[in-house]
N, CA, C and O atoms as a DFTB+ gen file, in Angstrom:
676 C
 N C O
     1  1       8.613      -5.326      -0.113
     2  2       8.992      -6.713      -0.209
     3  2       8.830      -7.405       1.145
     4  3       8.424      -8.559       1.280
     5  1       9.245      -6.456       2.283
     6  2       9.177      -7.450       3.489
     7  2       7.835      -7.344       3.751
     8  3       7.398      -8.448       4.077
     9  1       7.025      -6.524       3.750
    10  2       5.693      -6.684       3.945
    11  2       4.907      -7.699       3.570
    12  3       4.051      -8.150       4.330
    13  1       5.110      -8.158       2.382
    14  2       4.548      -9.348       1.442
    15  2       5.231     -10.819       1.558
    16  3       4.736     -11.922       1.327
    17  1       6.336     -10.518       1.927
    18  2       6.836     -11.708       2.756
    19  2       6.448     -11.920       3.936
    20  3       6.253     -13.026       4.442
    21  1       6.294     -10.705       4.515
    22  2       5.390     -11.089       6.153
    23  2       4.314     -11.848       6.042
    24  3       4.094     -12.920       6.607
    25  1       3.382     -11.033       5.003
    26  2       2.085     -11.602       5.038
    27  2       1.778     -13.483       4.304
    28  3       1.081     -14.462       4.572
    29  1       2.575     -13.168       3.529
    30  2       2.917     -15.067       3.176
    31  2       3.275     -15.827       4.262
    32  3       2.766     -16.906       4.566
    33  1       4.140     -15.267       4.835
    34  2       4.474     -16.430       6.174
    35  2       3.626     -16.657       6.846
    36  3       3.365     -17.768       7.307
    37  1       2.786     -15.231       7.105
    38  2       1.587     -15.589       8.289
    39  2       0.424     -15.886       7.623
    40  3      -0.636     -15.670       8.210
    41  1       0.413     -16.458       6.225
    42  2      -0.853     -17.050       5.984
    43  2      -1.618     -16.059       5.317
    44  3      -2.333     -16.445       4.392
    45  1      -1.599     -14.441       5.711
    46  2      -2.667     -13.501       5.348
    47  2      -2.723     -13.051       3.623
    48  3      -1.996     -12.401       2.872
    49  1      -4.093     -13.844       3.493
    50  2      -4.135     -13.627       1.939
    51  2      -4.382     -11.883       1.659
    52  3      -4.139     -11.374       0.565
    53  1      -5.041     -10.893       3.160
    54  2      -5.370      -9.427       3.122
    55  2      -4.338      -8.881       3.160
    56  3      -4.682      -7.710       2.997
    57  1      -2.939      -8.882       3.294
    58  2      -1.423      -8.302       3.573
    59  2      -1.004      -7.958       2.163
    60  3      -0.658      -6.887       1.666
    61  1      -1.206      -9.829       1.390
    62  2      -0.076     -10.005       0.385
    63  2      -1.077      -9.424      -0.783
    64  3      -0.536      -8.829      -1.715
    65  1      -1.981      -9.512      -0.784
    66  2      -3.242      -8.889      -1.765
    67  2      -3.202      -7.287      -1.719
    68  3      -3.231      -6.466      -2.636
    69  1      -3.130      -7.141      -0.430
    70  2      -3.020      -5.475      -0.664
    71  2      -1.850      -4.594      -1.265
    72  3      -1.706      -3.487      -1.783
    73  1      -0.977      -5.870      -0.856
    74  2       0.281      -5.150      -1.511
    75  2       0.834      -5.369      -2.534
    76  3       2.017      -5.033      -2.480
    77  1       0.319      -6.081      -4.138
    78  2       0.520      -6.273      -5.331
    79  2       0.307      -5.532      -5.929
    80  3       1.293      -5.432      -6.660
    81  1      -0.899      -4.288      -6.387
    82  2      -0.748      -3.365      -6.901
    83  2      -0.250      -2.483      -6.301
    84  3      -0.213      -1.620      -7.178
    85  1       0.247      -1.967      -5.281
    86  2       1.242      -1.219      -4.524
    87  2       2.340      -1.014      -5.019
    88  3       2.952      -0.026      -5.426
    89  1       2.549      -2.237      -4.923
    90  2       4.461      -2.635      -5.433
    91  2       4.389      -2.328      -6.990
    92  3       5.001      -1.498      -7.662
    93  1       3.867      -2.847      -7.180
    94  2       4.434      -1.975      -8.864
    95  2       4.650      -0.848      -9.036
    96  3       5.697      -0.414      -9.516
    97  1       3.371       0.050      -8.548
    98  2       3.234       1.269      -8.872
    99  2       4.524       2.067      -8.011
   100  3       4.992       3.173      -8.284
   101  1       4.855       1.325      -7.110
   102  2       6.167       1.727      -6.372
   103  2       6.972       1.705      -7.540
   104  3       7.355       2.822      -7.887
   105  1       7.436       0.497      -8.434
   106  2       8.148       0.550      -9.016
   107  2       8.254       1.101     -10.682
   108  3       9.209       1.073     -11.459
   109  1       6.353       1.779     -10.915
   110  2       6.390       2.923     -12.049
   111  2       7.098       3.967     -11.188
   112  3       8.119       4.355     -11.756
   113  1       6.893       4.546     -10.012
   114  2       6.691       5.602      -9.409
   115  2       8.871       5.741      -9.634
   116  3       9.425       6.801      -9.924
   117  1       9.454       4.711      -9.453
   118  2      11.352       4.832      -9.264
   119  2      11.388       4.783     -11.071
   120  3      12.257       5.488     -11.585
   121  1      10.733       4.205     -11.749
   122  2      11.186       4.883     -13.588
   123  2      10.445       5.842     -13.814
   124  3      10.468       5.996     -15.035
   125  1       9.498       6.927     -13.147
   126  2       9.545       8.023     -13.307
   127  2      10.351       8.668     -13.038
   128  3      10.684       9.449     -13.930
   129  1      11.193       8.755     -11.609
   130  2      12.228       9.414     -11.255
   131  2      13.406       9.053     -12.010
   132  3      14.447       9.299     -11.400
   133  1      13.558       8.525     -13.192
   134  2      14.512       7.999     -13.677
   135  2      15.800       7.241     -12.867
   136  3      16.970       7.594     -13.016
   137  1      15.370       6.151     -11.996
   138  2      16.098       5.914     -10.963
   139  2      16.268       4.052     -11.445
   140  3      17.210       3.298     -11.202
   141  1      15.114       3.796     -12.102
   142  2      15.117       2.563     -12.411
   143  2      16.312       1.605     -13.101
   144  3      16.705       0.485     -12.775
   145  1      16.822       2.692     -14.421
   146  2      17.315       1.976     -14.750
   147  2      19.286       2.454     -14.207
   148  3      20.341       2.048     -14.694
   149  1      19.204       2.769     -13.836
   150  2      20.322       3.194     -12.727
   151  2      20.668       1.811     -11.852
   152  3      21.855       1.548     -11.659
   153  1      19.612       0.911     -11.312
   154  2      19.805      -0.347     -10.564
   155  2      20.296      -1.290     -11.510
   156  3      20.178      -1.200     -12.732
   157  1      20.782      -2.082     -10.952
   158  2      21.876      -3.266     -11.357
   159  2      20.305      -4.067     -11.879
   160  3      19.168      -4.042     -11.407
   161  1      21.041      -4.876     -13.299
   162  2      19.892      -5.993     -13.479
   163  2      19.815      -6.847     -12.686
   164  3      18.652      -7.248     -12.735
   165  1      20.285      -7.316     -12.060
   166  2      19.851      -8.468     -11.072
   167  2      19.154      -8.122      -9.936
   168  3      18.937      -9.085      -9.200
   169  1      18.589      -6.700      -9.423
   170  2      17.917      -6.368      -8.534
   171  2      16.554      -6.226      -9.545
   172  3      15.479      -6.820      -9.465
   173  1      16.931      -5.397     -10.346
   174  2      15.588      -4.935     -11.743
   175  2      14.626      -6.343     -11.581
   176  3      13.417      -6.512     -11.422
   177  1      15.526      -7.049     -11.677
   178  2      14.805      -8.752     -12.101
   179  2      14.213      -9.362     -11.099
   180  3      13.130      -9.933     -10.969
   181  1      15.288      -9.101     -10.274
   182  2      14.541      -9.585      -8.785
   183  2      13.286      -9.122      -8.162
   184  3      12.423      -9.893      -7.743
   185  1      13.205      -7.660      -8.110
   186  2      12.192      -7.095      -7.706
   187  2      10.868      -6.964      -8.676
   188  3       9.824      -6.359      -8.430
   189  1      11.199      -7.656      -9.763
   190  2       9.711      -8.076     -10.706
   191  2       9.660      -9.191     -10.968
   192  3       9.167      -9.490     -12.055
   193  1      10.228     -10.412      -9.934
   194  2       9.498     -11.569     -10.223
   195  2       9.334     -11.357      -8.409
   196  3       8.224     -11.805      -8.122
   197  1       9.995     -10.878      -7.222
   198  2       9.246     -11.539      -5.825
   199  2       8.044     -11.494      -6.368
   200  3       7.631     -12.462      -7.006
   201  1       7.148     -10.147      -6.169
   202  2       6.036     -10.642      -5.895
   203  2       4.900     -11.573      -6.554
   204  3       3.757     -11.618      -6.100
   205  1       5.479     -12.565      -8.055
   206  2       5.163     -13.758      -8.536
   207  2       5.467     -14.489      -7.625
   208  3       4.491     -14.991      -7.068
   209  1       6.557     -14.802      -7.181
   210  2       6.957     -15.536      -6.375
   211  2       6.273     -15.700      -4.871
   212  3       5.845     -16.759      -4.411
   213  1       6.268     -14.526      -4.274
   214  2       5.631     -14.972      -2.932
   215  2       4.505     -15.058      -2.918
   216  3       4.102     -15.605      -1.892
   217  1       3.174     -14.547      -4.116
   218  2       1.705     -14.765      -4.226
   219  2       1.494     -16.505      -4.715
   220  3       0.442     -17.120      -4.539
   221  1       2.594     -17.021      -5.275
   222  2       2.732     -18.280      -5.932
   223  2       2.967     -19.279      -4.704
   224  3       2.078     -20.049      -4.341
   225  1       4.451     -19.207      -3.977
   226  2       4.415     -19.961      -2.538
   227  2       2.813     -19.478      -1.413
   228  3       2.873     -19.883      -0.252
   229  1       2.144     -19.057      -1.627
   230  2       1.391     -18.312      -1.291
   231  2       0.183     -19.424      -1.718
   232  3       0.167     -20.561      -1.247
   233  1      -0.532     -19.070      -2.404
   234  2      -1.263     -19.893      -3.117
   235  2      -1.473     -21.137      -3.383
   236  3      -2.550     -21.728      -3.306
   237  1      -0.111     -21.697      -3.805
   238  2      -0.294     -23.003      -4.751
   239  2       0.867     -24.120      -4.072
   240  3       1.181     -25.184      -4.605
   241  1       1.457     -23.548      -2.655
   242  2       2.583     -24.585      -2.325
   243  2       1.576     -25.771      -1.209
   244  3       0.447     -25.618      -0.744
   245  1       2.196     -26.506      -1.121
   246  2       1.353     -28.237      -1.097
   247  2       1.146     -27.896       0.728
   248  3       0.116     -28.468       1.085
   249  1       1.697     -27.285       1.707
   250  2       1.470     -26.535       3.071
   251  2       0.255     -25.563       3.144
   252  3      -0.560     -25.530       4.066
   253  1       0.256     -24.755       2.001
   254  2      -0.213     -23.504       2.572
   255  2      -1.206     -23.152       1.200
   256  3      -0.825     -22.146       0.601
   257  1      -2.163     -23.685       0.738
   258  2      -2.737     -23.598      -0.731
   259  2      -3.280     -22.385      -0.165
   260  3      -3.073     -21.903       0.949
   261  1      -4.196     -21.860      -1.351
   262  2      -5.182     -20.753      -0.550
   263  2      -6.498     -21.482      -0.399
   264  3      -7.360     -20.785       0.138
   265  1      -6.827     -22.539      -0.687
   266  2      -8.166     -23.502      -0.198
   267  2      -7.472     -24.037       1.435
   268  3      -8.177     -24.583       2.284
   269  1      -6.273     -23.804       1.592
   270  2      -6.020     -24.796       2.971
   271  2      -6.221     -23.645       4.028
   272  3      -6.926     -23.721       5.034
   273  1      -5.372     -22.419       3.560
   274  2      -5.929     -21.003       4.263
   275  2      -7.452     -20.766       4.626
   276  3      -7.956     -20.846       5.746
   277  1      -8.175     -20.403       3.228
   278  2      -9.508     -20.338       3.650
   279  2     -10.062     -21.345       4.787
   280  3     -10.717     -20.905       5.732
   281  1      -9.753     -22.771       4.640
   282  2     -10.479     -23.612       5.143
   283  2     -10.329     -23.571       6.677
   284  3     -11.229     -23.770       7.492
   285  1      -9.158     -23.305       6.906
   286  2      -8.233     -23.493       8.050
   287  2      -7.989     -22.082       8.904
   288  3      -7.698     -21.930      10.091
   289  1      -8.142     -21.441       8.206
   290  2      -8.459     -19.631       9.017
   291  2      -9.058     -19.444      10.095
   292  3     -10.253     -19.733      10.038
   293  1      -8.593     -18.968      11.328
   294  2      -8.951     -18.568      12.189
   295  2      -9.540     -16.779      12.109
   296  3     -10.074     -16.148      13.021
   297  1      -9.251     -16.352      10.856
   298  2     -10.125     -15.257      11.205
   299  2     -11.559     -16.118      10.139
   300  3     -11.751     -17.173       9.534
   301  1     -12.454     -14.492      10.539
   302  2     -13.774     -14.568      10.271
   303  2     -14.199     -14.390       8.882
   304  3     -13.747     -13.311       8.498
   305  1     -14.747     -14.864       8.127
   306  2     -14.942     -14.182       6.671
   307  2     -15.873     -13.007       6.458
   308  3     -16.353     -12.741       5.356
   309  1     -16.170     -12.129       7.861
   310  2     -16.127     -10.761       7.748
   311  2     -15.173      -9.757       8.238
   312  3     -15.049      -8.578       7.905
   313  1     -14.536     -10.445       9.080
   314  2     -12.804      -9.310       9.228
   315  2     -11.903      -9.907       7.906
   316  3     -11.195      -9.039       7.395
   317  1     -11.819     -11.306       7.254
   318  2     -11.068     -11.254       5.772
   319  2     -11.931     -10.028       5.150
   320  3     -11.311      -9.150       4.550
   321  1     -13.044      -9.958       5.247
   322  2     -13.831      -8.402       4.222
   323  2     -13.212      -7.611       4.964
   324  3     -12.025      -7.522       4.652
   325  1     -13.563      -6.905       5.948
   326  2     -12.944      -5.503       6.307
   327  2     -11.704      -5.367       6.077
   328  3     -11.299      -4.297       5.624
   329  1     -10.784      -6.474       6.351
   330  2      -9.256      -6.630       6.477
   331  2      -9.347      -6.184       4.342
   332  3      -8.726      -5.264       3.811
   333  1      -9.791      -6.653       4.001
   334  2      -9.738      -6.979       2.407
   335  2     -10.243      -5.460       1.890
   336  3      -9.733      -4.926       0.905
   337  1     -11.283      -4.851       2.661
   338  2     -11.415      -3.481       2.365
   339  2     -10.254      -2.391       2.728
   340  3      -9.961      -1.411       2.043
   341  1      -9.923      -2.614       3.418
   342  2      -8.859      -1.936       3.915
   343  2      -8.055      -1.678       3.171
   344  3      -8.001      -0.599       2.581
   345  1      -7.501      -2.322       3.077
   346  2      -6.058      -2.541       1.741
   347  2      -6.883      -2.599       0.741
   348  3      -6.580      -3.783       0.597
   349  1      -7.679      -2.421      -0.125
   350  2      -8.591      -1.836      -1.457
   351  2      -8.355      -0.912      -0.975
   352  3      -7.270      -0.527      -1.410
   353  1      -8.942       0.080       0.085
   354  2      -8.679       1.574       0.129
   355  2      -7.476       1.906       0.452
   356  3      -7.208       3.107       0.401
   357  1      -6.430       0.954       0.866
   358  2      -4.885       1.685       1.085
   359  2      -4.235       1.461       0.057
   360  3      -3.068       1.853       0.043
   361  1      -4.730       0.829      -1.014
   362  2      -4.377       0.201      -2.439
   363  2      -4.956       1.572      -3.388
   364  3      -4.474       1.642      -4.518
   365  1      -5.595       2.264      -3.132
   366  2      -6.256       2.993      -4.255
   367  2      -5.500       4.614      -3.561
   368  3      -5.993       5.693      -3.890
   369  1      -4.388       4.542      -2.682
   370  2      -4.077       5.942      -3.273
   371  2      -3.133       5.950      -3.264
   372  3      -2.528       6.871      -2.716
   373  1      -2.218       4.466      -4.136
   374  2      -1.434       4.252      -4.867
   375  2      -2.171       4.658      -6.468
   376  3      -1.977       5.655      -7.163
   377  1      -2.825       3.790      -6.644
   378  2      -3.701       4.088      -8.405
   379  2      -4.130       5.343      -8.290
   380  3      -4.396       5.783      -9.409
   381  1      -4.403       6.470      -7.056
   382  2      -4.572       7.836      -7.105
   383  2      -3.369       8.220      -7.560
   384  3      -3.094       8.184      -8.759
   385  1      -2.559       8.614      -6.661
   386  2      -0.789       8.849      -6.861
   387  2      -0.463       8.326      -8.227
   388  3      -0.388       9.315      -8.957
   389  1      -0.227       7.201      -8.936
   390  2      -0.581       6.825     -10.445
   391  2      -1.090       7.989     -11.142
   392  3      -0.589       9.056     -11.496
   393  1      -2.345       7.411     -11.243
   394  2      -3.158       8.203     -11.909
   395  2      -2.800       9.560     -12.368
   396  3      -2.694       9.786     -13.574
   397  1      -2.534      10.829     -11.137
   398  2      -2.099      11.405     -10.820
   399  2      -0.758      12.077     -11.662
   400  3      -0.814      13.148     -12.265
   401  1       0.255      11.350     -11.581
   402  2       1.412      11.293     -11.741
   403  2       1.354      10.678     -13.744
   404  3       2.207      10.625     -14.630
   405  1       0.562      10.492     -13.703
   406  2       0.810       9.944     -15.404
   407  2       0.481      11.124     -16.076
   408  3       1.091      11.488     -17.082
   409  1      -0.766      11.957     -15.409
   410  2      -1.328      13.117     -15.986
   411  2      -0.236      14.066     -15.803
   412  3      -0.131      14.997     -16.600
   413  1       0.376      13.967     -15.087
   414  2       1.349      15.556     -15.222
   415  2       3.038      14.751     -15.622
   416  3       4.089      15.254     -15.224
   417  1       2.997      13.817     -16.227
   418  2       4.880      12.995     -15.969
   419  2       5.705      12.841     -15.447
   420  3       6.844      12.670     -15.881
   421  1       5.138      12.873     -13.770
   422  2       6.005      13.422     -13.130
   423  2       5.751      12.546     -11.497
   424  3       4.640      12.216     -11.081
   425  1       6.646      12.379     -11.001
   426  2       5.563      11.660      -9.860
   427  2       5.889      12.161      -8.696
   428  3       6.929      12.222      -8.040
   429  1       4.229      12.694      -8.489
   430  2       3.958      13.538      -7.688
   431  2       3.176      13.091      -6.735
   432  3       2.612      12.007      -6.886
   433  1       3.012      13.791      -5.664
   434  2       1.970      13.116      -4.106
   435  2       0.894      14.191      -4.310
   436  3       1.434      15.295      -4.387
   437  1      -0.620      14.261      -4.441
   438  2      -1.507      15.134      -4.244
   439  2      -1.636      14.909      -2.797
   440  3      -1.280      13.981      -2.071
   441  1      -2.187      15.916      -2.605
   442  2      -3.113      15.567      -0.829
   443  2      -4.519      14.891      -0.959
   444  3      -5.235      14.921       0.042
   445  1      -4.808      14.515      -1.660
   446  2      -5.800      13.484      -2.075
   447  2      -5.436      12.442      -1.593
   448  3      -6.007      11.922      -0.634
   449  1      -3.796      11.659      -2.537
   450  2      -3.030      10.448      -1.311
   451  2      -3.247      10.653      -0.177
   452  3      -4.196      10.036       0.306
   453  1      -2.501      11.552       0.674
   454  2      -2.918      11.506       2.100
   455  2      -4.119      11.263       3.227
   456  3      -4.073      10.973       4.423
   457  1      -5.264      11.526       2.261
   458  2      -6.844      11.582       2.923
   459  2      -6.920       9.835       2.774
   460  3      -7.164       8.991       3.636
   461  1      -6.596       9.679       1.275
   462  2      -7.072       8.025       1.128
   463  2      -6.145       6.886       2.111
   464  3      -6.570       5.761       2.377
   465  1      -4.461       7.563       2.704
   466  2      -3.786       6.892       3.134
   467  2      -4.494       6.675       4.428
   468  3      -4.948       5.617       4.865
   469  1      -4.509       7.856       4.958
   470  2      -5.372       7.987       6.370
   471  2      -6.698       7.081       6.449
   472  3      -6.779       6.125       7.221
   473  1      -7.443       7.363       5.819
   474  2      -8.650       6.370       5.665
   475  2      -8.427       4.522       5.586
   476  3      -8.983       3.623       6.218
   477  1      -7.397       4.498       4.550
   478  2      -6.979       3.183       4.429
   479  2      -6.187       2.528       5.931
   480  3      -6.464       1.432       6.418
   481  1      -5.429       3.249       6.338
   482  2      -4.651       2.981       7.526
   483  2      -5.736       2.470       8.722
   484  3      -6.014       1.338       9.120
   485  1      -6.185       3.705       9.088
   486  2      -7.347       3.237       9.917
   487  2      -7.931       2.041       9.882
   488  3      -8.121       1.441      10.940
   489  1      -8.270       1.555       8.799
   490  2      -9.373       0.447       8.664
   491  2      -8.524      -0.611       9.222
   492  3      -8.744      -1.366      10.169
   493  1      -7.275      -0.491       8.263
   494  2      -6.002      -1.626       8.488
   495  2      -5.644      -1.817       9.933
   496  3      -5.333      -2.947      10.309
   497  1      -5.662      -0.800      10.786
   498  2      -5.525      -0.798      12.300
   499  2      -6.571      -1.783      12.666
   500  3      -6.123      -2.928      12.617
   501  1      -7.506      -1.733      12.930
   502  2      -8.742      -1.977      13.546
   503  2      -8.660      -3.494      12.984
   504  3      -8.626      -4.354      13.864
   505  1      -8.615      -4.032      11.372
   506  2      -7.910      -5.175      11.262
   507  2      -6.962      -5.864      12.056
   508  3      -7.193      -7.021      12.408
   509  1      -5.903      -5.270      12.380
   510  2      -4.788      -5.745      13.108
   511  2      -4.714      -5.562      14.595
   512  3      -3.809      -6.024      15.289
   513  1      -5.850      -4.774      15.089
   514  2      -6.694      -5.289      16.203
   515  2      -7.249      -6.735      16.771
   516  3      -6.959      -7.536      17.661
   517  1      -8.140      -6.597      15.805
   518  2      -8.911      -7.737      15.899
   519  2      -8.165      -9.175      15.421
   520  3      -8.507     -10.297      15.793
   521  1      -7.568      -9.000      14.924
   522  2      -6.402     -10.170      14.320
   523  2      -5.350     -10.475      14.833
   524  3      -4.540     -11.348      14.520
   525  1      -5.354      -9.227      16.216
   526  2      -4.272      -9.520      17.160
   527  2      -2.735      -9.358      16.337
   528  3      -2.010     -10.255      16.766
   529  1      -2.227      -8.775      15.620
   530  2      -1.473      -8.528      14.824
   531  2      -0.546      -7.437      14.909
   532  3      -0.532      -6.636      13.974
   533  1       0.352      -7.252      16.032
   534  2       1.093      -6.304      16.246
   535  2       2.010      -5.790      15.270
   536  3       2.218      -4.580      15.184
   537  1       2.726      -6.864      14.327
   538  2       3.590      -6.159      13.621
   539  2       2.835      -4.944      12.524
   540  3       3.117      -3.755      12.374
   541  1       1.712      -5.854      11.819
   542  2       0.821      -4.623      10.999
   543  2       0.246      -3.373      11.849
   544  3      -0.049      -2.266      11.400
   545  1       0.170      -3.760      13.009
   546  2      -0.580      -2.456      13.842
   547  2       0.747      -1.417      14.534
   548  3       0.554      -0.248      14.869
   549  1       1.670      -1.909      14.614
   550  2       3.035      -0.994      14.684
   551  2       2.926      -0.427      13.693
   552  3       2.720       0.785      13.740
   553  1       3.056      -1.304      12.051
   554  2       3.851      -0.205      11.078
   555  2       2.328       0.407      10.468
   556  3       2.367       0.988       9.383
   557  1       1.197       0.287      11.074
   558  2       0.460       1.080      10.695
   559  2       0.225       2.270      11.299
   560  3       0.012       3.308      10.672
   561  1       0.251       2.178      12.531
   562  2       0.387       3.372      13.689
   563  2       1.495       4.617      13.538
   564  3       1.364       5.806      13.827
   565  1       2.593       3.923      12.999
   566  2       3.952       5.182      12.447
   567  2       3.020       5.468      11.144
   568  3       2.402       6.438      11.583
   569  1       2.540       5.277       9.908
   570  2       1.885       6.039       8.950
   571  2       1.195       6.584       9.394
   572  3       1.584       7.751       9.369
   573  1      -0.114       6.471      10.061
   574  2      -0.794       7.304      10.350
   575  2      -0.731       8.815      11.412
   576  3      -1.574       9.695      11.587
   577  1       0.602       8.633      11.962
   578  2       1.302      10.032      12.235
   579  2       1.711      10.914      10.789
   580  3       1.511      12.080      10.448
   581  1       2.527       9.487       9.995
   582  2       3.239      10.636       9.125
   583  2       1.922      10.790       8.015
   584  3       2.095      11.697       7.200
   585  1       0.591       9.999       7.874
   586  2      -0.164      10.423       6.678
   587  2      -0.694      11.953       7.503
   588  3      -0.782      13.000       6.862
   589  1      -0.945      11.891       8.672
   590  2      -1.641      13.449       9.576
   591  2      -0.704      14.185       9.138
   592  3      -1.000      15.098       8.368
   593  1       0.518      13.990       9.481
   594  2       1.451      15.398       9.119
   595  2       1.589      15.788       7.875
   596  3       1.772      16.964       7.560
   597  1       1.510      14.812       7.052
   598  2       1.980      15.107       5.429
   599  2       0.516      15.867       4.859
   600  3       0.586      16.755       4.010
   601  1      -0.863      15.389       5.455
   602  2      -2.346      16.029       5.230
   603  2      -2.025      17.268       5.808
   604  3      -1.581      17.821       4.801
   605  1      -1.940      18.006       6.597
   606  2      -1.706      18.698       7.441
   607  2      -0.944      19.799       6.344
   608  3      -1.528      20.633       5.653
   609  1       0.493      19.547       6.401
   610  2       1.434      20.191       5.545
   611  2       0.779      21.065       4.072
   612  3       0.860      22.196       3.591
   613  1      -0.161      19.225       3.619
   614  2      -0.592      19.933       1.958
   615  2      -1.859      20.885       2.157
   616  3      -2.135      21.701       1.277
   617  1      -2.576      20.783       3.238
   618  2      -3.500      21.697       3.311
   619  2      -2.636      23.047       3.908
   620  3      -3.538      23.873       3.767
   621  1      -1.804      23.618       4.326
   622  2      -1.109      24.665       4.445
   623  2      -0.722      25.401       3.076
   624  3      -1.252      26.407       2.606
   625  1       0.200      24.743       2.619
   626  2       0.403      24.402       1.005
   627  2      -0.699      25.265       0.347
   628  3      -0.714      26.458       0.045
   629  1      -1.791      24.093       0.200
   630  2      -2.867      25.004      -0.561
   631  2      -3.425      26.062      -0.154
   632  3      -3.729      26.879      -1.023
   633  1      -3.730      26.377       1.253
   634  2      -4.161      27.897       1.396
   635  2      -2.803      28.684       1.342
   636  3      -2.936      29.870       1.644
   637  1      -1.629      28.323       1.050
   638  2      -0.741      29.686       1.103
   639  2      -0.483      29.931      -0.553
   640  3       0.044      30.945      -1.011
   641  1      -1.038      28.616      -1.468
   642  2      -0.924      29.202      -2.756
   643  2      -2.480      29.546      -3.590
   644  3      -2.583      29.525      -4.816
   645  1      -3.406      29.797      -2.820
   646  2      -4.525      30.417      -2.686
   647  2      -4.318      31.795      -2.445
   648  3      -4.794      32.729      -3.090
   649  1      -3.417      31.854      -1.262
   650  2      -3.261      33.830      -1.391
   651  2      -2.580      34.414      -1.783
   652  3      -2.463      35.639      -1.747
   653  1      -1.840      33.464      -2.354
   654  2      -0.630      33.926      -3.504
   655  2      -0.859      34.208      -5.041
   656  3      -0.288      34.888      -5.893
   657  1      -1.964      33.368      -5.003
   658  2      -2.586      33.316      -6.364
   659  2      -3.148      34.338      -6.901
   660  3      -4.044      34.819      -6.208
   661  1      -2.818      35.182      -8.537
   662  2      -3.216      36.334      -8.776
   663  2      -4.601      36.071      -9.011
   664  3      -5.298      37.065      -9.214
   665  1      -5.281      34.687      -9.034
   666  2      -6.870      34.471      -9.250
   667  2      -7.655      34.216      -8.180
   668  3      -8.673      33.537      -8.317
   669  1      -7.176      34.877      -6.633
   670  2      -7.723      34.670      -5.239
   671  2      -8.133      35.973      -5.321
   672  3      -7.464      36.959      -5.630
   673  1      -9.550      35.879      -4.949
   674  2     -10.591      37.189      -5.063
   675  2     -10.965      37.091      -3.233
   676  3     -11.746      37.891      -2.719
């Protein structure tokens, strides 16, 4: 939520875009754990209309349209692409993790997430480089420690249940 509020305030249509299919799947990912309906309705409700809400002030408020953005943007409409690729690839290992997690009912992290987080992060850095953008390049810099360690971990993982395995020849 604060992420997508960040990125509304500061204008960035690549922040609040990357993080709409995110957020949901965040919030399949808490009614898999059966955690969902455990929350009070007035949070339930809340947290499935923000992000209508802040893509909407976002978009369509009479300050900040997304024709006044485009027009008025100081970035480039090839760092909006890279910036926009970025978050597509830090967006897709959420729909991995999904994906993932629907096939077995359960929601689970492959180390697949981790490769795509890492990959996605990166790009997002180098965005928030060039965009001069410290707060995204802080909280991208702490993931990409913890996506190394968590890659790291699941590749241990798999070679120790490789030699454990009665089908390791």
């Amino acid at each position: 939520m604060l992420l997508m509020a960040y990125g509304a305030l500061r204008n960035d249509i690549v922040i609040v875009g990357g993080q709409l299919v995110s957020y949901f799947i965040y919030l399949r990912n808490i009614k898999l754990k059966n955690v969902w309906e455990e929350l009070a309705w007035p949070f339930r409700w809340g947290a499935l209309m923000f992000p209508f809400a802040a893509t909407g002030w976002l978009l369509w408020s009479d300050t900040y349209s997304f024709s006044y953005i485009l027009e008025h943007s100081k970035i480039s409409g090839a760092l909006i692409a890279w910036g926009g690729a970025g978050q597509v690839v830090f967006t897709l290992r959420f729909v991995y993790q999904w994906w993932h997690s629907e096939r077995v009912q359960e929601s689970v992290i492959p180390i697949g997430f981790w490769v795509i987080s890492l990959v996605g992060s990166l790009m997002i850095i180098s965005y928030a480089v060039l965009r001069l953008d410290p707060v995204l390049f802080l909280g991208q810099m702490f993931g990409v420690v913890a996506y190394s360690r968590n890659f790291i971990l699941g590749l241990r993982e798999q070679r120790s249940a490789r030699k454990t395995s009665p089908y390791h020849t």
